[in-house]
C-alpha positions as CSV (number, residue, x, y, z in Angstrom):
1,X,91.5,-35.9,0.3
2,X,89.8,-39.4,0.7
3,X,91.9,-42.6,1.0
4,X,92.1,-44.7,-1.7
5,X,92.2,-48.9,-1.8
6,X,94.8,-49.7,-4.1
7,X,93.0,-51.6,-6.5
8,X,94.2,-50.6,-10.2
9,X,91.9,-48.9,-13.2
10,X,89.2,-47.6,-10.7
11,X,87.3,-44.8,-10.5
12,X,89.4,-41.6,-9.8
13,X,88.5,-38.0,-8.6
14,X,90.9,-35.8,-9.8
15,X,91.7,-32.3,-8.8
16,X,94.0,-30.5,-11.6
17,X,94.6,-27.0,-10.8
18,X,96.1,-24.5,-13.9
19,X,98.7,-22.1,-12.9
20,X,97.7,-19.9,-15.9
21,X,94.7,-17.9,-17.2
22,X,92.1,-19.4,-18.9
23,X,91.3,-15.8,-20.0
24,X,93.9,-16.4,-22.3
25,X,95.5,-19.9,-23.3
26,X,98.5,-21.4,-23.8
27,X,100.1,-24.5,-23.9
28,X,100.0,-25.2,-20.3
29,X,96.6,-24.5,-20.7
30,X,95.5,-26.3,-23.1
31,X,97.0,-29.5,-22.2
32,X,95.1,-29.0,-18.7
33,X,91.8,-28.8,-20.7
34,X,92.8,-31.7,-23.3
35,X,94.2,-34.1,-20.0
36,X,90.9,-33.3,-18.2
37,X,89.0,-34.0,-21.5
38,X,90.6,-37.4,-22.3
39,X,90.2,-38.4,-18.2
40,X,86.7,-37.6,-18.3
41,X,86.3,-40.2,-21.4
42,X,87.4,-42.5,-19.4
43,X,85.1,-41.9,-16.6
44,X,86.7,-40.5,-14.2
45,X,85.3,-37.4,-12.3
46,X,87.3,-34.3,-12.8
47,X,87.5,-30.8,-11.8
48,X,90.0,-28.0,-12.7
49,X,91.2,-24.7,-11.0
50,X,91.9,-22.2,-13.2
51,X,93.0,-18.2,-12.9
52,X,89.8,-16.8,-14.5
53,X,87.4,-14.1,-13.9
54,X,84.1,-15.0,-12.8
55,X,82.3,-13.9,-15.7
56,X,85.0,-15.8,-18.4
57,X,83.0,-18.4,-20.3
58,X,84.5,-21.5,-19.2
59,X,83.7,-25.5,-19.8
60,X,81.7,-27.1,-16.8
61,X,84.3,-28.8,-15.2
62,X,86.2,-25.6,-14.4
63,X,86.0,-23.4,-11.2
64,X,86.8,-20.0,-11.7
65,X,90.1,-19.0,-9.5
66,X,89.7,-15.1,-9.7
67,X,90.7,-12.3,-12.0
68,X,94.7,-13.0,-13.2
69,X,97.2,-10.7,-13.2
70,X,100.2,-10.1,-15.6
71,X,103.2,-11.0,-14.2
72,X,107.1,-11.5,-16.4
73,X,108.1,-15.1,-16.3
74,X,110.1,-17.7,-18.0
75,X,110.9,-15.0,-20.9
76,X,107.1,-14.0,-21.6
77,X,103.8,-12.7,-19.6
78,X,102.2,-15.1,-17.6
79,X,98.9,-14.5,-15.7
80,X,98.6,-15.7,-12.8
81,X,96.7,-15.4,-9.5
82,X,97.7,-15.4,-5.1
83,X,96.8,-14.1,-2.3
84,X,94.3,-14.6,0.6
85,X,91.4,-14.3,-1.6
86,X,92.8,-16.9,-4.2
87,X,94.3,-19.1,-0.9
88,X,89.9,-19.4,0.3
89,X,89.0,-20.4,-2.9
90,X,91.6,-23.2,-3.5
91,X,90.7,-24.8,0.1
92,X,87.2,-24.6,-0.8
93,X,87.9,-26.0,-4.2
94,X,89.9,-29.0,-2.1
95,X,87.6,-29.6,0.8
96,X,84.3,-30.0,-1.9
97,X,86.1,-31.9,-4.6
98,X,87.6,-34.9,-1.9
99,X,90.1,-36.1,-4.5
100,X,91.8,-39.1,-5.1
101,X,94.5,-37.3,-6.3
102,X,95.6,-33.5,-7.5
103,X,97.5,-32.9,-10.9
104,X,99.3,-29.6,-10.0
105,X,101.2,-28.7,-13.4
106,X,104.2,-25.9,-13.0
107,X,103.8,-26.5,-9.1
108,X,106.5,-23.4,-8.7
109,X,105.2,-21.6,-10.8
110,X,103.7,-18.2,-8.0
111,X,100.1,-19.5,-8.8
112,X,96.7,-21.0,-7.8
113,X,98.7,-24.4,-8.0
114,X,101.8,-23.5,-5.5
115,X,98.7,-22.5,-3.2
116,X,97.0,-25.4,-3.5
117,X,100.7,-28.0,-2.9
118,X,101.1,-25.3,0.5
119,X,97.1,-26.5,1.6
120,X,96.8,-30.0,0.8
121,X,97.2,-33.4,2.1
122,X,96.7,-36.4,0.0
123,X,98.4,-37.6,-3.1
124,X,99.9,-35.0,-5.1
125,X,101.5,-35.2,-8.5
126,X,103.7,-32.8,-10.3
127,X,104.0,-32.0,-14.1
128,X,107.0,-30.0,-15.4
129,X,107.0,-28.4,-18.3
130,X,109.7,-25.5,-18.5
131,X,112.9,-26.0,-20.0
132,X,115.7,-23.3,-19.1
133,X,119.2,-23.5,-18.3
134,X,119.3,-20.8,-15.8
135,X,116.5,-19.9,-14.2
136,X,116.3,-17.2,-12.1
137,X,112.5,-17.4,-11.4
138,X,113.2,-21.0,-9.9
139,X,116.3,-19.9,-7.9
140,X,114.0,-17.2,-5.8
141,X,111.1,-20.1,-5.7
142,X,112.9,-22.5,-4.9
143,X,113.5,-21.9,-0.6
144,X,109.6,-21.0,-0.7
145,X,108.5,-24.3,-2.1
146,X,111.7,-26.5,-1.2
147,X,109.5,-27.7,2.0
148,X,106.2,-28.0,0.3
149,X,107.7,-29.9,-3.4
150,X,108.6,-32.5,-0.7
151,X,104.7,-33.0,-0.6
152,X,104.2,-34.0,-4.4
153,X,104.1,-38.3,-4.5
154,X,105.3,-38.5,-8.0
155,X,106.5,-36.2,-11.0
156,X,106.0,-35.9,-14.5
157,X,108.7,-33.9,-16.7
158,X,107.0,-33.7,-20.6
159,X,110.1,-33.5,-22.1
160,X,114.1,-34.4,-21.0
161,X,114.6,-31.0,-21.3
162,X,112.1,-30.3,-18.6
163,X,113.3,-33.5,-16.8
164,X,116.8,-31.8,-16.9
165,X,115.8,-28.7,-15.8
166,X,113.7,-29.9,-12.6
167,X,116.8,-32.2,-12.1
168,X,119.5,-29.4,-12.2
169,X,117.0,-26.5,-10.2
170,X,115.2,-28.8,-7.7
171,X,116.8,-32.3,-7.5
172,X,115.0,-35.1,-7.2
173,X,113.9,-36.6,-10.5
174,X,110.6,-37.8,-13.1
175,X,108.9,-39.4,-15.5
176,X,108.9,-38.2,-18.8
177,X,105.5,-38.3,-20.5
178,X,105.3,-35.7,-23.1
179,X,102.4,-33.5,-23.8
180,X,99.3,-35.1,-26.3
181,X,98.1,-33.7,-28.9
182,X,94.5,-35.5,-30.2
183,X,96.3,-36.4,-33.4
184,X,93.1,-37.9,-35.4
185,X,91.5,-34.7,-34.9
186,X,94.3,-33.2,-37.0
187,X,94.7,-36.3,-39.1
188,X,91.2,-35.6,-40.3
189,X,91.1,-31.9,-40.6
190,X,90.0,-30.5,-44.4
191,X,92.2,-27.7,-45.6
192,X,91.1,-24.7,-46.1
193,X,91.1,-22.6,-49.9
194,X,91.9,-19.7,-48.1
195,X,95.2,-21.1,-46.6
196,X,95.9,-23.5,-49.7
197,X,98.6,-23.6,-51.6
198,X,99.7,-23.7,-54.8
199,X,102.8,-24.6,-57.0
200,X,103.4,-21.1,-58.0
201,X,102.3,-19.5,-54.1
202,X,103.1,-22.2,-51.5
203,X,101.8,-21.2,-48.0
204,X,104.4,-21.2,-45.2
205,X,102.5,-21.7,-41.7
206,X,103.8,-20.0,-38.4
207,X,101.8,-19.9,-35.6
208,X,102.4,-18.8,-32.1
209,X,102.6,-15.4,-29.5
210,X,103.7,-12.4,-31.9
211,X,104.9,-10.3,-29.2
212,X,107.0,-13.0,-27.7
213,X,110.6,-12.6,-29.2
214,X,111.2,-16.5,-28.2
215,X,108.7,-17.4,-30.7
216,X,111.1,-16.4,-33.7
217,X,108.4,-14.3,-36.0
218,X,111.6,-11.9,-36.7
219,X,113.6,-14.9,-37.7
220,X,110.9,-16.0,-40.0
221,X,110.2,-12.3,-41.4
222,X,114.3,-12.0,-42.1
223,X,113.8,-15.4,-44.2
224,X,110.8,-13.6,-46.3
225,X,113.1,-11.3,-49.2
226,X,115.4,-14.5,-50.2
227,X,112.1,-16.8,-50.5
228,X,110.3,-14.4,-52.4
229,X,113.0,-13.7,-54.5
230,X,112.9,-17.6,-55.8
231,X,109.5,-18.3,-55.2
232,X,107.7,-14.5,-56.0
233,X,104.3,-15.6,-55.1
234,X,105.1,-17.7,-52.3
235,X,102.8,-16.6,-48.9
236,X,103.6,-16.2,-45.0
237,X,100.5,-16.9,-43.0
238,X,101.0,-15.9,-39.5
239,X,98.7,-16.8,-37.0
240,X,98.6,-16.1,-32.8
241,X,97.8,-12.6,-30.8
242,X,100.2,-10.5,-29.9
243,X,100.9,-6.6,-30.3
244,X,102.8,-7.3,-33.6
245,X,100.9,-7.0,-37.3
246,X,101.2,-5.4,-40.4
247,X,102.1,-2.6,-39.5
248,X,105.5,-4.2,-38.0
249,X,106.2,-6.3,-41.1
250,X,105.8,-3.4,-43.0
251,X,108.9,-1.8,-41.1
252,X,110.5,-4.9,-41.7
253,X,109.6,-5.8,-45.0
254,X,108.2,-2.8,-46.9
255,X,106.7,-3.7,-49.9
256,X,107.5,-7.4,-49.6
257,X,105.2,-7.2,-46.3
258,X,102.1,-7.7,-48.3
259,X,103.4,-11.7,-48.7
260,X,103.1,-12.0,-44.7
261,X,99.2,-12.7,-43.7
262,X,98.6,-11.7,-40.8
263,X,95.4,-14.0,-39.6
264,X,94.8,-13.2,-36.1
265,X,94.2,-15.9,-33.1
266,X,92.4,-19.3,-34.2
267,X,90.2,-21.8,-33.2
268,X,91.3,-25.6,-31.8
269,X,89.7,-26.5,-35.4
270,X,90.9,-23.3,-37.5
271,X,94.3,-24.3,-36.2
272,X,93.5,-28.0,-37.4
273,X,92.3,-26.5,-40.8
274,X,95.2,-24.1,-41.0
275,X,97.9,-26.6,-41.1
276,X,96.3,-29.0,-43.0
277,X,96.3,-26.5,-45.9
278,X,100.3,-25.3,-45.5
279,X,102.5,-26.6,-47.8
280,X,105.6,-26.6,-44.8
281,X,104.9,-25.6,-41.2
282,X,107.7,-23.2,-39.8
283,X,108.8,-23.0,-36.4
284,X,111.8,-20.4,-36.1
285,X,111.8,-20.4,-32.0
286,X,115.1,-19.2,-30.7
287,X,115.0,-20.5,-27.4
288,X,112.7,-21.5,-23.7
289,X,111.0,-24.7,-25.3
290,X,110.6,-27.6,-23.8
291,X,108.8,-30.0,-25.8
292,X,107.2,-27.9,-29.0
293,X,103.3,-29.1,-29.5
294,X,102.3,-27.3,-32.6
295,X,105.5,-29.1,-34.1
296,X,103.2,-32.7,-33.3
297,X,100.1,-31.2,-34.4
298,X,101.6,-29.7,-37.7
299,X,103.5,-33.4,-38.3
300,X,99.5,-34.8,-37.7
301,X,98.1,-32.8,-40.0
302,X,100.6,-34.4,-42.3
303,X,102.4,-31.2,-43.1
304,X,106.3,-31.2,-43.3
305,X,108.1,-28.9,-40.7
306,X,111.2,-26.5,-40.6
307,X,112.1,-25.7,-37.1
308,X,115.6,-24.6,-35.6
309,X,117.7,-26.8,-33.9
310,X,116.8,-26.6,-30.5
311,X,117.3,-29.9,-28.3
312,X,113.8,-30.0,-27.7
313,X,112.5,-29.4,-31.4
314,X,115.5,-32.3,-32.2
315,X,114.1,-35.0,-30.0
316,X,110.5,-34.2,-30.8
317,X,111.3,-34.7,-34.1
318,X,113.5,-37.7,-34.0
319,X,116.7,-36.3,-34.5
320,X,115.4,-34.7,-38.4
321,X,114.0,-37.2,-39.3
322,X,110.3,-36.4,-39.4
323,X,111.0,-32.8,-40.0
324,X,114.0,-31.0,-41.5
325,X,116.1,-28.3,-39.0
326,X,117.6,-24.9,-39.6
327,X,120.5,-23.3,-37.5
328,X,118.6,-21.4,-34.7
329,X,118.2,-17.4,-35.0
330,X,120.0,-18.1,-38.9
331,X,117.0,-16.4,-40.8
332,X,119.9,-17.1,-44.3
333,X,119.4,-20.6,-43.1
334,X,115.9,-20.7,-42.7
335,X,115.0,-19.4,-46.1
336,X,117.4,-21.4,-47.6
337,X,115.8,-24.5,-46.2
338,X,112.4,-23.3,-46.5
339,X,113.7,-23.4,-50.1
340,X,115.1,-26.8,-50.4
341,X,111.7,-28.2,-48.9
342,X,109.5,-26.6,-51.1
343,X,111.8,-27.5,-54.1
344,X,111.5,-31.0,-53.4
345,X,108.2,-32.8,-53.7
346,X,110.1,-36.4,-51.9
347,X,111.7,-34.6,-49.2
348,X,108.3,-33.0,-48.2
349,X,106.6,-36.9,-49.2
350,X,109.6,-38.6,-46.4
351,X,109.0,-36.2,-44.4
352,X,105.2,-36.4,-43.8
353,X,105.4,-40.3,-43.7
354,X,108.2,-39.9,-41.4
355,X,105.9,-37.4,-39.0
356,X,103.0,-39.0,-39.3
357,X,104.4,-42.1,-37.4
358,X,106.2,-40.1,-35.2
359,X,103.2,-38.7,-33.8
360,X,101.3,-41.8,-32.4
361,X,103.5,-41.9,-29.6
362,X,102.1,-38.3,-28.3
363,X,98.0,-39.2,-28.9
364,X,96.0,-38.4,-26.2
365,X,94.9,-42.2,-25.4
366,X,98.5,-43.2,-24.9
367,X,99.3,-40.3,-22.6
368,X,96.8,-41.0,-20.6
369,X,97.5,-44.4,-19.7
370,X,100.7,-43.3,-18.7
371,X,99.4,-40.6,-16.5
372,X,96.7,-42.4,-14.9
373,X,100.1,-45.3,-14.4
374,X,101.4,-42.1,-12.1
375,X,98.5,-41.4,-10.0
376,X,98.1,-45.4,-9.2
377,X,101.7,-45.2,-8.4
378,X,100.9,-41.6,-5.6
379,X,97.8,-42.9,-4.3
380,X,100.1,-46.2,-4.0
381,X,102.4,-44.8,-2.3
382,X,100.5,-42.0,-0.6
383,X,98.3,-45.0,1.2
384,X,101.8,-47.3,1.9
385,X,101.5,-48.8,5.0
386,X,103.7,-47.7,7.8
387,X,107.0,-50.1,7.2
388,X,106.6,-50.3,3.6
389,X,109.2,-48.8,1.5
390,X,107.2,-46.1,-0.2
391,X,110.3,-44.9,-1.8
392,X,111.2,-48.0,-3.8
393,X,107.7,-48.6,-4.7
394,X,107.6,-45.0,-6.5
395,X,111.2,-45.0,-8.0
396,X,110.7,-48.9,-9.4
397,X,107.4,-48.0,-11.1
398,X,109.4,-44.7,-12.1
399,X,111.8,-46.2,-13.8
400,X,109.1,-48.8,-15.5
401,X,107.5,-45.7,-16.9
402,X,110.8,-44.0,-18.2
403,X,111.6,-47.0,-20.2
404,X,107.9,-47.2,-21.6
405,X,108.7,-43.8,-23.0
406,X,111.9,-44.2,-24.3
């Protein structure tokens, strides 16, 4: 990579390389693509590495990584790419792109972005985003990259519960700086009549992996029979992709199955369309989050949420108070809140006013500033001279950042 002068707010080439398949997205993903988006607003030049196959349509500012493979991590399917092949691409992707500075998000994770932290030499900075409290996957990483993690210049954790989790698995500690969302995007998203609501059949959003068991669609399908029993015409809209349809519900539900709408994967601005028309957004996740995105994207799109309890979903939203929480796994307790929010016209009325100011804190122009703050503070460091305390220099600014975000 290039030296640097140290001047602040100039020109940056970034190299951000995506542990996961752009084949098919996910929230690591997609806060690659949205990161890469809002830095090249600015002006900066950016380039992304990405699993992909060569023939996956892909925006201009990704290179194509090779064909990913599924692999069982962090409770789901992750796809990732190594080996040789993958190892010639990523230096050629690094010697032509001369950056200023690589993002490498999830840099244990067994992907194109632990290849590219092994080749490297320049600044590097690390975003985590898992949250787990054992994590056997890092355990076995951890002696492969203990030598290389020493590499990265500064880290980002987009949550405490990520921060925590680095902290406890790998030592060391970050910044938080939690994921963006483009809020005016869904501030200003129309609803949609085939998602809308009415007093008689309120739509109930969920939206995530079907298949995924961490998601919680069986905690939100055992909630359905003691909803419709108060509400009869009251309507489940499910959205993601996954092996899991109506078939499933059916098994579930039986005849009550024909309330749960199964409406396949969406579009950025279906997505923005489909929670703007939901009279509550539920997310019944039992467990493996982090931060929780859609939660900031649903609040918005100035729709009231019903998530469980985790820490994660807490903090996000501001300890209940710009959403209300259900006992996690309790589907009795989900419907029974589901209930109380759609009973109560206020509530829901607190609650969006409540979300809507939550959310400024996670737009996309914010978080950027305090990401680009982080890559002044590598290259910073990186380009120290010999003498100067490079240490002090990053944990000071560190710490500036952590209270910013508090």
């Amino acid at each position: 990579m290039r030296a640097l002068s140290r001047q602040r707010h100039h020109h940056l080439r970034v190299g951000l390389v995506c542990p996961y398949s752009f084949d098919m997205p996910g929230g690591v993903q997609f806060h690659v693509r949205d990161l890469a988006e809002s830095l090249l607003e600015r002006g900066h030049e950016v380039s992304v590495l990405a699993p992909a196959a060569d023939d996956t349509p892909l925006p201009d500012y990704v290179v194509a990584a090779g064909r990913a493979v599924p692999v069982h991590y962090n409770g789901s399917v992750a796809r990732l790419t190594f080996g040789p092949v993958t190892a010639a691409r990523v230096r050629k992707w690094l010697t032509a792109g001369q950056f200023d500075v690589l993002h490498l998000p999830e840099p244990v994770t067994p992907s194109v972005g632990m290849l590219a932290m092994w080749i490297a030499d320049g600044p590097i900075v690390g975003t985590f985003h898992s949250s787990m409290n054992r994590s056997r996957s890092l355990q076995l990483a951890y002696p492969l990259v203990r030598q290389s993690l020493e590499k990265i210049s500064a880290r980002i954790a987009v949550s405490e519960d990520a921060r925590r989790t680095l902290v406890e698995h790998l030592g060391g500690d970050a910044v938080v700086i939690p994921n963006g969302v483009f809020v005016d995007r869904f501030a200003g998203a129309e609803p949609d009549a085939r998602w809308t609501g009415t007093l008689e059949a309120p739509t109930i959003a969920f939206l995530g992996r079907l298949d995924e068991p961490r998601k919680g669609l069986p905690v939100l399908l055992g909630a359905v029979p003691a909803v419709l029993q108060r509400i009869p015409g009251a309507r489940f809209l499910v959205a993601g992709r996954g092996d899991f349809g109506a078939d499933e519900a059916a098994q579930a539900l039986g005849p009550l199955a024909s309330s749960v709408e199964f409406v396949g994967g969406v579009s950025d601005e279906e997505k923005a369309r489909l929670l703007a028309s939901a009279d509550v957004y539920c997310a019944p996740q039992t467990g493996g989050e982090s931060f929780g995105i859609v939660l900031v994207e649903a609040m918005a799109a100035g729709t009231p949420v019903v998530a469980s309890d985790l820490g994660a979903f807490l903090r996000v939203l501001d300890e209940g108070q710009a959403g209300v929480l259900f006992r996690t796994g309790d589907s009795a307790d989900l419907a029974a809140t589901l209930l109380r929010v759609l009973d109560d016209p206020g509530l829901r009325r607190d609650k969006v006013a409540a979300g809507r100011q939550a959310v400024r804190r996670y737009d996309w122009p914010g978080v950027t500033d305090q990401v680009l703050a982080v890559y002044e503070m590598a290259v910073a460091g990186h380009n120290a001279p010999v003498g100067e305390d490079a240490s002090s220099l990053r944990g000071s600014r560190g710490r500036r950042a952590g209270k910013e975000n508090r």
